[in-house]
C-alpha positions in Angstrom: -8.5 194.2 -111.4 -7.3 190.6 -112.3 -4.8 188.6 -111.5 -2.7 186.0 -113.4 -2.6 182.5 -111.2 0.9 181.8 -110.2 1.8 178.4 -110.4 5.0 177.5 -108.3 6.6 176.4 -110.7 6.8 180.1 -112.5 7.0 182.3 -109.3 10.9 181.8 -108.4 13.8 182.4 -110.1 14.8 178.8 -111.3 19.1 177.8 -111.2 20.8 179.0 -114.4 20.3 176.3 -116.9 24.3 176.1 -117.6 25.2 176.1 -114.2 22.1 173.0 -113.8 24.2 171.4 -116.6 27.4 172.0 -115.1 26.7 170.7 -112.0 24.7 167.8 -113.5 27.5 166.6 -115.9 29.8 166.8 -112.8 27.9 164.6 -110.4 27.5 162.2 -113.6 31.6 161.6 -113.8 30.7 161.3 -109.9 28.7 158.8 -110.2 30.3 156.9 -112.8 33.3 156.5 -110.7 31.3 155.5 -107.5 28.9 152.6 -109.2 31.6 151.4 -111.4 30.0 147.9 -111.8 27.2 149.3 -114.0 30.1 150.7 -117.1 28.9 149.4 -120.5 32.3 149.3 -121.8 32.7 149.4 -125.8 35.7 150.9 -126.9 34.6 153.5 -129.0 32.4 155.5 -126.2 34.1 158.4 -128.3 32.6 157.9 -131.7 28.9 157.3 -129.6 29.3 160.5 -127.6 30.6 163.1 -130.5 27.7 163.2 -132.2 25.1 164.0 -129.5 27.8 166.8 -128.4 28.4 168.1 -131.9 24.7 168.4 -132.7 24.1 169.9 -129.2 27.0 172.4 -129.3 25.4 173.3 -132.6 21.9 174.8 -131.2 23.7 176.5 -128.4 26.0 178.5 -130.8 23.3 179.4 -133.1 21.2 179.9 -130.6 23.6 182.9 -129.1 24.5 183.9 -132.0 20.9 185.1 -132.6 20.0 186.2 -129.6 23.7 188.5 -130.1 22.8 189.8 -133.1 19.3 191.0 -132.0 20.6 192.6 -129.1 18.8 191.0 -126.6 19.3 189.2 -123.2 20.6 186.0 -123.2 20.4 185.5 -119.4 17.6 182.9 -119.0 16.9 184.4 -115.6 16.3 187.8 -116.7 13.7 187.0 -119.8 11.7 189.7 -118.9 14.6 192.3 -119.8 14.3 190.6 -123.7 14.6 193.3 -125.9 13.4 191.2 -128.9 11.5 188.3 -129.4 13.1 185.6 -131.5 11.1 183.4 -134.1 14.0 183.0 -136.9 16.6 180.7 -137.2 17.2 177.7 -134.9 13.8 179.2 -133.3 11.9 178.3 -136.7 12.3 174.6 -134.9 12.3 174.8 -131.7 11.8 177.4 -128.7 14.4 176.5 -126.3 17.3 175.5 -128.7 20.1 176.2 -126.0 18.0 173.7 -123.6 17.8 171.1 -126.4 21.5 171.5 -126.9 22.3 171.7 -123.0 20.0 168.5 -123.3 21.9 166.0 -125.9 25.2 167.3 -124.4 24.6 165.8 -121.6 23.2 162.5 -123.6 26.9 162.5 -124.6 28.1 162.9 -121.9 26.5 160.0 -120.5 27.7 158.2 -123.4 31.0 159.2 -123.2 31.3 158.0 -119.3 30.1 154.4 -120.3 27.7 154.1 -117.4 24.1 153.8 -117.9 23.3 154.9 -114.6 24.6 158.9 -115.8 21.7 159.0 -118.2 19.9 160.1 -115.0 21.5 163.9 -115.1 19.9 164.2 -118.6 16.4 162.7 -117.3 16.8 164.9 -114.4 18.0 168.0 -116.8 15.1 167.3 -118.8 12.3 167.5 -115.9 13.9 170.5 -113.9 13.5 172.6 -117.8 10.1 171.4 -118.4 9.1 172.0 -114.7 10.8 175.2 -113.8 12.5 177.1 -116.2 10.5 177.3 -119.4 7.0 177.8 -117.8 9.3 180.9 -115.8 10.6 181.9 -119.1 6.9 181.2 -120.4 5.0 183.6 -118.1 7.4 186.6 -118.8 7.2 186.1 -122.5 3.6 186.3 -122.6 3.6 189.2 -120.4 6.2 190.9 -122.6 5.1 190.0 -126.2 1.6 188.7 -125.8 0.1 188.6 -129.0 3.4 187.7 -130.7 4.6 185.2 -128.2 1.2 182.9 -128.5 1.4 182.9 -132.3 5.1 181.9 -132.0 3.9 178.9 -129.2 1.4 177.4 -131.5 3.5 177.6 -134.7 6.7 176.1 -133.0 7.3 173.5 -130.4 8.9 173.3 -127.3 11.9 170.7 -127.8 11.3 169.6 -131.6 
């Protein structure tokens, strides 16, 4: 009998990725209030920020829409209760859409707050994905589609 290597990154349940984003976009406004001192103000922090939400809100909603219509989970906890596997689409780009999305909302976020110091809750977004969620999502993928799931890895990336 052998056994996969568990890496600790891939043994635990990682945070819900919205909630992370939530949470992170929340102690950015936080933070932008405290340190003040370091606001790059322009005036038009609106017409910076609306593009990095629009083409992350985009992702997202395609991104459910699929995963909707193919009547699977969409609970990035639960991947190994996926139904389907999903290589059409947004997923013809890149495999974690709704984290790239998640990811450039928060970008305008930052951008929207004027404070260079809030670019830190996308940084630290960024990491916590790479490091715990998608090699989580990863492992039970591989489990659950295995052939299909490495030919969709090396055809598409994991941000873009």
């Amino acid at each position: 009998m052998t056994t996969e290597p568990t890496n600790s990154s891939t043994s635990k349940k990682p945070i819900p990725p919205l909630g992370l984003a939530l949470a992170l976009a929340l102690a950015m406004k936080w933070t932008a209030s405290l340190v003040p001192s370091v606001t790059i103000a322009t005036g038009n922090n609106f017409w910076f920020a609306l593009p990095f939400i629009i083409l992350g809100l985009t992702p997202l909603a395609g991104a459910t829409y699929l995963f909707i219509q193919a009547r699977t989970t969409i609970n990035p906890t639960t991947p190994e209760n996926s139904s389907n596997l999903i290589t059409n689409g947004i997923f013809q780009y890149t495999r974690n859409p709704m984290y790239l999305g998640l990811l450039l909302c928060l970008i305008g976020w930052s951008l929207w707050l004027e404070n260079i110091i809030t670019i830190g809750g996308a940084v630290v977004f960024y990491w916590y994905i790479n490091k715990y969620q998608i090699p989580f999502e990863e492992v039970a993928l591989a489990k659950k589609f295995t052939e299909k799931f490495q030919q969709f890895c090396e055809k598409t990336r994991r941000w873009l």
